[in-house]
C-alpha positions, 0 to 999 in steps of 0.5 A: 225651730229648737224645740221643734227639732227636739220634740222630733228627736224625742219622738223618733227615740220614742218609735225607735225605743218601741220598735226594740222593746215589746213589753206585752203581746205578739212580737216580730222574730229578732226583737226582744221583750222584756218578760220582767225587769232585768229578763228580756226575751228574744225570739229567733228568726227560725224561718229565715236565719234558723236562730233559736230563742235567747234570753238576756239575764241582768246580774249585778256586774254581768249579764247570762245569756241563754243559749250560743245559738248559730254564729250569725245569731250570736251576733245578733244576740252580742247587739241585742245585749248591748242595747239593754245593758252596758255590762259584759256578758260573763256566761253563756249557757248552752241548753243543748248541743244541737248547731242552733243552740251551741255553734255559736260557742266560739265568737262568745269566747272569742269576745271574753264570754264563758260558755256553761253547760250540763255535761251531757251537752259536752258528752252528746258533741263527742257523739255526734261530731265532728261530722254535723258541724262539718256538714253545717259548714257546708250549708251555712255561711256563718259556720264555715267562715269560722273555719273551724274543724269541729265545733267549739265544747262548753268551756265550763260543765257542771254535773250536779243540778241545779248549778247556781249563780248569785249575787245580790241581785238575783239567783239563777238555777240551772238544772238538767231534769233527764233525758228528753229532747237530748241528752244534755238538756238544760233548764235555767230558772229564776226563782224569785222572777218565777221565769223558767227558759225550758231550752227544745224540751219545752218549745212552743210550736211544732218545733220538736226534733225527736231523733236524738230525744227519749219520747217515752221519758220527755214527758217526766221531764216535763213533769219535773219542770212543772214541780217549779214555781213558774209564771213565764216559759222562755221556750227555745222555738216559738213564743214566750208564754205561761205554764201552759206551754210546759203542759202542751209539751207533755201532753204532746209527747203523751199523744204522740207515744200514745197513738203510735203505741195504739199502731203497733198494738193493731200490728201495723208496720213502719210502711202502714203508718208513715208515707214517703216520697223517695227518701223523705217522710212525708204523711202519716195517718196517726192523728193527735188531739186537737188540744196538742195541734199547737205541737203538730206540723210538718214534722209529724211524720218523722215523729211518727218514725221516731216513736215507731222505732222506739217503741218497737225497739224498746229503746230511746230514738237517740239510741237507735242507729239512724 
């Protein structure tokens, strides 16, 4: 009867065990796999919570995670954390400032953890705040039970890439390539591991959000990544994968200049390319190439616009009024 209780214990640890870590292949939102040993990937619940991606990085006294994410992904990332490792989380890097990425600020420091970033993240929150964060409050339950009037900055910045943490264990880089997704777009990259967590400039999916982002110099930002020796891409929206992901992200933005750029050429209009429903964007008849539809969703319209806009005003989107 002992042993039998036993090997039932031994098994449900088993299914338990597996049920957190996926070491290979597709994996449910919110678990988390290991990508190489001491770095495990955690992929956000977009469609039901609005998370974004994380990753967990295995220092010799301390773990770095990978983005803030919203406050209730946050909490999720703390418990994620404590289940592969018994050590504190020392920092917490923000890849950019966008509510999905760095609202969760404040419950890290809150729990001892240092917030970094690229000073352009802490820049773009003076631009754009405090009205996002207030008008998240409203929709989002987890921001406004923080009662806070405006989000919380990166404690600590850094202007000189790559910033660098090390130890005896492991060297971390984390570099800002120029402005593509936002102004403070951030890469972390493991040179000995070869993983490179890319943040929304490299996503893999139809993830893009273009309005705050320089469509006609994302993709040598890109391109810049691509220059590192890199083997896993730990994207901030969608799967994890290889170098292709970095590759589809480029080429998307390639496509997407190019064919509004095509448009405008022929001399059509805002109003000839894109089709709205009220206020809402909702068709265009731009079309890209089958080899970036991985990036084509149902945001393509606004896309669309933003290019449009871009292109025609001869200016990055996120310098446009809008």
């Amino acid at each position: 009867m002992i042993k039998r209780r036993i090997w039932i214990l031994s098994i449900f640890a088993l299914l338990t065990a597996l049920a957190f870590f996926v070491a290979a292949g597709d994996v449910a939102p919110g678990t988390v796999k290991q990508i190489v040993p001491g770095v495990w990937f955690r992929e956000g619940e977009i469609h039901t919570l609005g998370h974004c991606n994380n990753a967990i990085i295995e220092m010799k006294d301390y773990l770095i995670v990978v983005d803030a994410n919203f406050p209730s992904g946050a909490r999720a990332v703390m418990d994620a954390a404590k289940k592969v490792s018994n050590k504190p989380v020392k920092y917490v890097f923000d890849t950019h400032h966008h509510g999905d990425h760095a609202y969760g600020n404040p419950v890290w420091t809150q729990a001892g953890s240092i917030t970094l970033a690229y000073k352009g993240v802490a820049e773009e929150m003076k631009r754009y705040e405090p009205k996002r964060w207030q008008d998240t409050a409203k929709e989002r339950k987890d921001v406004g039970e923080l009662n806070l009037a405006n989000p919380e900055p990166p404690k600590q910045t850094f202007d000189k890439s790559p910033f660098i943490l090390k130890d005896d264990t492991r060297e971390v880089r984390f570099y800002f390539f120029g402005w593509a997704h936002t102004r403070g777009d951030g890469f972390v990259y493991l040179p000995k591991e070869k993983v490179l967590c890319s943040g929304d400039a490299g996503v893999n999916g139809a993830y893009n959000y273009t309005a705050d982002g320089n469509i006609g110099n994302w993709p040598k930002v890109m391109e810049a990544a691509q220059k590192l020796d890199v083997t896993h891409v730990l994207p901030g929206h969608g799967g994890s994968g290889g170098k292709e992901v970095l590759e589809g992200q480029k080429q998307f933005m390639i496509e997407l200049h190019r064919a509004v750029e095509a448009a405008v050429k022929q001399g059509k209009k805002l109003d000839d390319i894109v089709k709205k429903d009220g206020t809402k964007l909702v068709s265009t008849s731009i079309q890209l190439p089958d080899s970036v539809k991985n990036w084509v969703g149902e945001g393509l319209p606004d896309q669309v616009r933003d290019a449009y806009e871009e292109i025609t005003q001869h200016k990055p989107i996120g310098n446009v009024p809008h």
